[in-house]
C-alpha positions in Angstrom: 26.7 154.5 187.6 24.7 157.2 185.7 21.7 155.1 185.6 22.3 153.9 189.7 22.2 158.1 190.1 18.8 158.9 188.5 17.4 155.9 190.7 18.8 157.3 193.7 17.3 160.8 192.8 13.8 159.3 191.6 11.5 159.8 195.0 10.0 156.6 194.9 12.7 154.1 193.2 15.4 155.6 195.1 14.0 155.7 199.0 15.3 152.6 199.8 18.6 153.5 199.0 18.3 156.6 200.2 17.0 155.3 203.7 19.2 152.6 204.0 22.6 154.8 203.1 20.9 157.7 205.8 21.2 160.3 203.1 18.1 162.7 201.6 17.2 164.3 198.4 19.2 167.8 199.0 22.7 165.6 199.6 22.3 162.5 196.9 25.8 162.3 195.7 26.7 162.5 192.2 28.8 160.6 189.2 31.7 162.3 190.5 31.6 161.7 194.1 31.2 158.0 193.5 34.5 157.9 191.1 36.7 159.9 193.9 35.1 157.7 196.8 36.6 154.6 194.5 39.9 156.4 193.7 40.3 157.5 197.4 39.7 153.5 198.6 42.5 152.4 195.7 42.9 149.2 194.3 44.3 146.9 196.9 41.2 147.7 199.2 39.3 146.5 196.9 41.5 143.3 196.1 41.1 142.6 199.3 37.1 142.9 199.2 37.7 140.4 196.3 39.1 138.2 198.0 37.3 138.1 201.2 34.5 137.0 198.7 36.5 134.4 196.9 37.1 133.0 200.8 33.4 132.9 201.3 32.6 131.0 198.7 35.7 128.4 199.1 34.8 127.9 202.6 31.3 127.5 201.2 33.3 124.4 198.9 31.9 126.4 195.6 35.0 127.3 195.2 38.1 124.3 195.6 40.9 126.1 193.9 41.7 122.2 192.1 42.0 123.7 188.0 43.0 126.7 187.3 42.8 128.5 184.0 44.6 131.6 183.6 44.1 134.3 180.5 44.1 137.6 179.9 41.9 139.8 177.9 43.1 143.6 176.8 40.7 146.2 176.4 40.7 149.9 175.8 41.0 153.2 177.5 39.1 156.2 176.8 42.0 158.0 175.5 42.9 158.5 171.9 46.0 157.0 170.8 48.1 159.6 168.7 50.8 157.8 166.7 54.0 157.7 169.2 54.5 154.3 170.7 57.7 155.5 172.7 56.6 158.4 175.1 57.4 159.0 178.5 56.8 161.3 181.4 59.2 164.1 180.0 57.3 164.6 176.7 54.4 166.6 178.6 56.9 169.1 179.5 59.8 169.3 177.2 62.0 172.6 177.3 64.1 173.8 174.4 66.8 176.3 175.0 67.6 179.7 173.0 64.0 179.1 171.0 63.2 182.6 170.4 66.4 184.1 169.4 66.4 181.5 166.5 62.9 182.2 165.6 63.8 185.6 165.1 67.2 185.0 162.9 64.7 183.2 160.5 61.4 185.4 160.6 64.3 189.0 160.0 65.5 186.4 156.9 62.8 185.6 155.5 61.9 189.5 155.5 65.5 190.7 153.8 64.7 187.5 151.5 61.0 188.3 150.2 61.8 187.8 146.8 63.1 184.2 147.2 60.5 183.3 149.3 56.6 182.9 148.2 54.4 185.0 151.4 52.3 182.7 153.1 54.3 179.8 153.1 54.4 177.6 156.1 57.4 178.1 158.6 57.5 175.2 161.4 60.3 175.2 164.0 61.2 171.4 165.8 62.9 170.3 168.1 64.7 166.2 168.5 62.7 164.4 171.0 64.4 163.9 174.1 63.0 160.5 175.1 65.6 157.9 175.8 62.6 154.9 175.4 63.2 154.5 171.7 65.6 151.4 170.3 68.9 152.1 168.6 67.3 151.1 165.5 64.4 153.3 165.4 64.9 157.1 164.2 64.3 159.6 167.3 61.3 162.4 165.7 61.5 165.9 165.0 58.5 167.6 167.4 57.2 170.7 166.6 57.0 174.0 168.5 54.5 175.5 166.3 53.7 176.5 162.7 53.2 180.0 161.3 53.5 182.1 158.0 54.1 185.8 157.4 50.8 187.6 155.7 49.8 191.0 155.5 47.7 192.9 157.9 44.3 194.0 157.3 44.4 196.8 158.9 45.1 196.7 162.3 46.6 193.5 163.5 45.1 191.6 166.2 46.3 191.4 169.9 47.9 187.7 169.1 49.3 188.7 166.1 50.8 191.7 168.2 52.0 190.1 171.3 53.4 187.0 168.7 55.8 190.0 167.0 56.7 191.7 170.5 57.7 188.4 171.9 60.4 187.6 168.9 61.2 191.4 168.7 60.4 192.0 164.9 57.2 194.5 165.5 59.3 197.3 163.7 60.3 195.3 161.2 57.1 193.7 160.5 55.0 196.7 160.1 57.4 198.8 157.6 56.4 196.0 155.6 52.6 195.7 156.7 53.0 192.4 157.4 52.0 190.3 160.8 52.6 186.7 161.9 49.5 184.4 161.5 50.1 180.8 164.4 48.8 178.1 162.5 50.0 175.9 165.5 51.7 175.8 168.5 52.4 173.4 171.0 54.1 176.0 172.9 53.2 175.9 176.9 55.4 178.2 178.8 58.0 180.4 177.9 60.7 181.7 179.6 62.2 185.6 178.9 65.4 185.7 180.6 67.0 182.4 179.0 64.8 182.5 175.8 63.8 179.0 176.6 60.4 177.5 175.7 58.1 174.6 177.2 56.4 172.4 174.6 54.1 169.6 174.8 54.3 167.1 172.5 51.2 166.5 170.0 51.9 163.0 169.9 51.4 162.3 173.9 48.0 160.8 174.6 46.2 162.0 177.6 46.6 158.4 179.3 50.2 158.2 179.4 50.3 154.9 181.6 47.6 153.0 178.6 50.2 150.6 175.9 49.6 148.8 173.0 49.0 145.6 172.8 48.4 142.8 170.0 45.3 140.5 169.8 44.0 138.3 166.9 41.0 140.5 165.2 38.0 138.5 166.7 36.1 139.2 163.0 39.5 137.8 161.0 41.6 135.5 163.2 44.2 135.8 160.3 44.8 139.4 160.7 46.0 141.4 164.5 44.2 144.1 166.0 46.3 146.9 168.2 44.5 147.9 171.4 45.8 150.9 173.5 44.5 150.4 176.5 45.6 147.7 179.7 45.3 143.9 179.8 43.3 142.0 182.7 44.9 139.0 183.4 41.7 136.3 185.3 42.2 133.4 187.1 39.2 131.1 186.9 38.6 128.3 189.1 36.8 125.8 187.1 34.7 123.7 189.4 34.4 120.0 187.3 31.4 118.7 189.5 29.1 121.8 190.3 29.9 122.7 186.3 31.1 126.8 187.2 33.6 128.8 186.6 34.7 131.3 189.0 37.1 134.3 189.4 40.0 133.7 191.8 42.4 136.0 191.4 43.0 138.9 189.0 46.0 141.3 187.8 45.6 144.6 185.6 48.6 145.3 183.4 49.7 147.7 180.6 48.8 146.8 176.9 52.3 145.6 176.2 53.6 145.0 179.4 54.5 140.9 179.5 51.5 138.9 180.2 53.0 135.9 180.6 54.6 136.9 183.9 51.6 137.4 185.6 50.6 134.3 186.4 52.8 133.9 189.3 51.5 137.0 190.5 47.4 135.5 190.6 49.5 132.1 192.1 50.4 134.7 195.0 47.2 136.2 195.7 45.5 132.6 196.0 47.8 131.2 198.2 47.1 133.2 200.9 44.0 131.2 201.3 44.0 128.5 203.9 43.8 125.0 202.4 44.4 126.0 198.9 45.4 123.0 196.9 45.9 123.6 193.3 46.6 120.2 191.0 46.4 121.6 187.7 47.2 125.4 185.9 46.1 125.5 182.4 47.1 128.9 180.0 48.2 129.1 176.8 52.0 129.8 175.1 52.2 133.4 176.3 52.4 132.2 179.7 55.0 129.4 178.1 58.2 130.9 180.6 60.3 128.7 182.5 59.9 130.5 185.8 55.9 129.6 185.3 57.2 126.1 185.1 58.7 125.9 188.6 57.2 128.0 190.3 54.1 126.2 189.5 55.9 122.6 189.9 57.1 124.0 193.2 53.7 124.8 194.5 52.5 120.9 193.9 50.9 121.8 190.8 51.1 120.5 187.1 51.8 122.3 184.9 49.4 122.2 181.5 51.1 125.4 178.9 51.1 125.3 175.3 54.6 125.3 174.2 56.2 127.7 172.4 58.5 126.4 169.3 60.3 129.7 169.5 62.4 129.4 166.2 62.8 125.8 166.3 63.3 123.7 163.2 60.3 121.8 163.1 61.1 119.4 159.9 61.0 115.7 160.2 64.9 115.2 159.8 65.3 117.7 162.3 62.9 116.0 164.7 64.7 113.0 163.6 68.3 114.9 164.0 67.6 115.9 167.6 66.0 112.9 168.8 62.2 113.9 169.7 59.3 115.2 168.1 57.8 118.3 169.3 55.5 117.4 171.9 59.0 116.0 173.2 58.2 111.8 173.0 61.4 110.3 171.2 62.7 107.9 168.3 63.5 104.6 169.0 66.5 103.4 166.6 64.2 102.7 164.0 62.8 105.9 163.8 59.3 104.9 164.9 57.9 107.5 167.5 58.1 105.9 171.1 55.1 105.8 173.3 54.7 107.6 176.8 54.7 104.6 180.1 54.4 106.5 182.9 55.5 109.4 184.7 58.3 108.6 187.6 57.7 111.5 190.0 60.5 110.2 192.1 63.1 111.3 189.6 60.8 113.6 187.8 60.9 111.8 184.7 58.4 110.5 181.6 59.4 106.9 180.7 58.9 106.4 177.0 58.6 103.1 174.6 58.6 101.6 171.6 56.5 98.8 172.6 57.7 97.1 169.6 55.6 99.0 167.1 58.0 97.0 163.8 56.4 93.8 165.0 52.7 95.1 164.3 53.3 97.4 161.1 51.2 96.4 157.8 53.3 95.1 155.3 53.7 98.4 153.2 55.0 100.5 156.3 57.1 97.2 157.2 59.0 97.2 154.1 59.5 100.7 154.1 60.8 100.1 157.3 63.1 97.4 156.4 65.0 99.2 153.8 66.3 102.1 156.3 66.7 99.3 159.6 67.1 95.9 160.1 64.4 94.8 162.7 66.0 91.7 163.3 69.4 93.5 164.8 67.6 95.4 166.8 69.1 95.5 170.7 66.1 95.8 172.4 63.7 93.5 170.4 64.3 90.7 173.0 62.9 93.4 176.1 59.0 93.1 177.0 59.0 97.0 175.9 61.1 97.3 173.5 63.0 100.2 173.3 62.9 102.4 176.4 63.8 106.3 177.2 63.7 108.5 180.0 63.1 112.5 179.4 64.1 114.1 182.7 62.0 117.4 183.2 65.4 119.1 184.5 66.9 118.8 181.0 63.9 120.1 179.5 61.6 121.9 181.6 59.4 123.8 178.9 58.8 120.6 176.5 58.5 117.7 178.7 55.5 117.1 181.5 54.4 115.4 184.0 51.2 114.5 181.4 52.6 113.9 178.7 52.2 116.7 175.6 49.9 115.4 172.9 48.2 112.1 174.7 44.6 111.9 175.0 44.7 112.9 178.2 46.9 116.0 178.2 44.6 117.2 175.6 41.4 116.6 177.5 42.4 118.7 180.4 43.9 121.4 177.7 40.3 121.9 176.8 39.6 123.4 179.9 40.9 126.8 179.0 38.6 127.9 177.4 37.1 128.2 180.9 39.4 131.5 181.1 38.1 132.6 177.9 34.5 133.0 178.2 35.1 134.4 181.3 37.3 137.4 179.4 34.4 137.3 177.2 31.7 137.5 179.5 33.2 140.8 181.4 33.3 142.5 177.7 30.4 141.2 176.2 27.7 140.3 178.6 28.5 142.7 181.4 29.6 144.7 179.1 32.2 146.3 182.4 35.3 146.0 179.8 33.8 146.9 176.8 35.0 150.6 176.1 35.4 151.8 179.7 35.2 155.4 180.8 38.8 155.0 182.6 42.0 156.5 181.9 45.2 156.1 184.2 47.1 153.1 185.9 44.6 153.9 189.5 41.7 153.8 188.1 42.1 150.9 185.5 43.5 149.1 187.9 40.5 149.7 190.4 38.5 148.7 187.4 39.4 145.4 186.8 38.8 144.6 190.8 35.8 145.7 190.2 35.0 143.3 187.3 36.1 140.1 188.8 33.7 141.0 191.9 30.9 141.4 189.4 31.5 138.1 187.9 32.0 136.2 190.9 28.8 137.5 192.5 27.1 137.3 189.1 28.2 133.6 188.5 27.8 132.3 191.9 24.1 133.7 192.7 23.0 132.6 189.5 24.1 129.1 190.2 22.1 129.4 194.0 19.2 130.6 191.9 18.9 128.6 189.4 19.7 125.3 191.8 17.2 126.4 194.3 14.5 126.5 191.4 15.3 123.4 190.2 15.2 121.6 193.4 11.8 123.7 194.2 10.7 122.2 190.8 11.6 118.7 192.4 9.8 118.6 194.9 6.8 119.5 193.1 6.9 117.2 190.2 9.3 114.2 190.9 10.3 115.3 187.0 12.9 113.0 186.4 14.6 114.6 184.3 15.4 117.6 186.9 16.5 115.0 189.3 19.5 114.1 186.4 20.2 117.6 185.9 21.1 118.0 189.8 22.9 114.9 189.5 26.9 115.8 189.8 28.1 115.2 186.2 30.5 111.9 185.4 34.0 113.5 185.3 36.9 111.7 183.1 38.7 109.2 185.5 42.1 110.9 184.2 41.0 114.1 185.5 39.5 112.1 188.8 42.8 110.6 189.8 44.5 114.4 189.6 41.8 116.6 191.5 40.5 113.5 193.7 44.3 113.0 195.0 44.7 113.1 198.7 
């Protein structure tokens, strides 16, 4: 914006703005007129220009709506954090009762005391914090009003040190002795005469009081976790299989540490209420791993594709074996061999799983191994085409077991997908470079931020792919290069993906 300014006050570079907007030199608005124009149209008027954009291009058919990849991405606000992870609204104005008298009881001590206590020592007077956000576990802390020590006076002392001995009422006492009171710090805001009360605000409140933490993986040491304080933009990316983009659809902006994973069903909302919006598949990763994702997604006619999280589970082989599936939820036939998925019934809403008589095609090492725990030949099901047979019902476990099943080839071809989400996250910090350190603090304008940021990248991604098609068909014509002609060519996409987004 600072660099849009000069242009618009340059004579030459800026006329066409200028001419075009119907303002002249005297009246060319400023940094600050542009940020309260923004906070004065709020973030749901923007949304909304968002998505009269994303309707553009859908009705364009750039856009289709048919994968969806949802991530979120946090980044920072341009306030300081300052150590207290638990503040509220009532630490900026905190007021403690029957202060000053108590000052005074130990400032006339410390004076009838001198010879048990070194001068210049640092007194501090605290207070318990009164926030009611902290667990029972966690120890509430002390807060302090503000720090002084007694000293002697140079001479005359100055109009603080003066006022600072009238207000506790020890003047008389303190200049028999030549001495004065010397603030060291003081998070004192108001104070009150008639009730001797005092309003403090406490040191340990950051300026952005609606910023959070939040926990990432440090993108220099994947092993170790970074803390952000700042918000979380949650994207939804259409990825578009057969013009090879990815676009924006929808977007939510969140606190650091508010629950990510929730959102989802909050982007769901905001592309639904586009006509003939038909959504096969939702990709994220375990944050999003919640069972209300799960239906709500189902319910819309979608499949669900969400890394699961174990979530404490014992994990061992004889506990696989105990409870009778692995973790990707495919079970044991009765010989302990891992059945194989055979279809999903969507009647019942249920993956059919066999052995498919897996003892009969063993090596002989694994087959002896075999035979000393089972006897293949008692087998009940040895006889049937299939062998062993199960049914997982989704109802019993809606998390674990999917409509494609978790760990086939082709539940892991479609998982790739997601990274989709990720380079658009990426792209916003690091190419745009909108997200990366933003001059925002507050909920309103963060918010109207991350609008902001999906309506770059959609208009970014979109006109670059116009562009760069228009030149290569340009090219075309002009050469008969055949090798442009297979580069506009639709690429070959995966029959099992086909069958899903191709499904009428």
């Amino acid at each position: 914006m600072s660099r849009f300014c000069e242009v618009l006050r340059d004579e030459d570079r800026g006329q066409a703005y200028r001419r075009l907007t119907g303002i002249d030199m005297e009246n060319i608005p400023c940094e600050a007129t542009f940020s309260n124009f923004r906070l004065r149209l709020g973030q749901s008027r923007y949304n909304e220009i968002f998505h009269v954009l994303v309707d553009i291009f859908h009705q364009l058919e750039m856009i289709t709506f048919n994968i969806l990849a949802h991530d979120g991405t946090l980044y920072p606000t341009w306030a300081r954090y300052k150590g207290c992870t638990y503040f509220c609204n009532q630490c900026a104005s905190i007021k403690v009762d029957d202060v000053i008298g108590k000052i005074k009881n130990r400032i006339l001590y410390r004076l009838n005391n001198m010879a048990e206590h070194n001068l210049g020592t640092e007194v501090r007077a605290s207070v318990d914090c009164p926030s009611n956000r902290f667990p029972e576990d966690v120890k509430k802390p002390k807060i302090e009003l503000f720090a002084f020590k007694l000293t002697f006076s140079d001479g005359d002392p100055s109009d603080e040190q003066r006022n600072t001995a009238i207000l506790f009422g020890v003047e008389e006492e303190l200049n028999q002795q030549q001495l004065c009171i010397n603030t060291i710090r003081s998070n004192v805001t108001g104070i009150n005469l008639d009730d001797d009360s005092m309003t403090i605000c406490c040191p340990k409140l950051p300026k952005d009081i609606d910023a959070r933490i939040g926990v990432r993986r440090d993108p220099k040491n994947p092993n170790k976790k970074e803390k952000i304080f700042g918000y979380n933009l949650v994207l939804t990316t259409s990825v578009e299989l057969q013009l090879k983009i990815e676009l924006p659809v929808a977007v939510t902006n969140i606190a650091g540490n508010a629950e990510e994973g929730s959102q989802i069903i909050t982007n769901k909302q905001q592309i639904n209420s586009h006509n003939c919006c038909d959504v096969k598949i939702d990709i994220a990763d375990a944050k999003y791993d919640i069972i209300n994702n799960y239906n709500y997604i189902r319910g819309s006619g979608s499949i669900p594709i969400i890394d699961y999280n174990p979530r404490n589970e014992k994990l061992s082989k004889q506990d696989l074996v105990e409870r009778g599936y692995d973790q990707n939820g495919w079970p044991f036939a009765l010989c302990g061999l891992l059945c194989r998925p055979n279809g999903f019934d969507k009647k019942h809403q249920r993956l059919t799983f066999c052995c498919f008589k897996q003892c009969l095609k063993l090596r002989r090492k694994a087959l002896h191994d075999l035979q000393a725990r089972f006897d293949i030949s008692s087998c009940p099901h040895i006889e049937n085409k299939t062998g062993f047979a199960k049914h997982m019902y989704v109802k019993e476990h809606p998390r674990l077991v999917n409509e494609i099943p978790r760990g086939s080839k082709r539940y892991k071809e479609i998982k790739k997908i997601r990274s989709a989400s990720e380079r658009s996250n990426s792209t916003l910090k690091e190419d745009t470079k909108i997200l990366d350190k933003p001059r925002v603090m507050n909920s309103s304008r963060a918010n109207i931020l991350a609008q902001m940021a999906a309506i770059v990248l959609l208009l970014k991604r979109t006109f670059a792919f116009i562009v760069r098609t228009t030149n290569l068909f340009r090219k075309l014509h002009k050469t008969n290069d055949p090798d442009i002609e297979k580069i506009l060519k639709p690429p070959l996409i995966p029959k099992s993906m086909a069958n899903i987004i191709q499904l009428e």
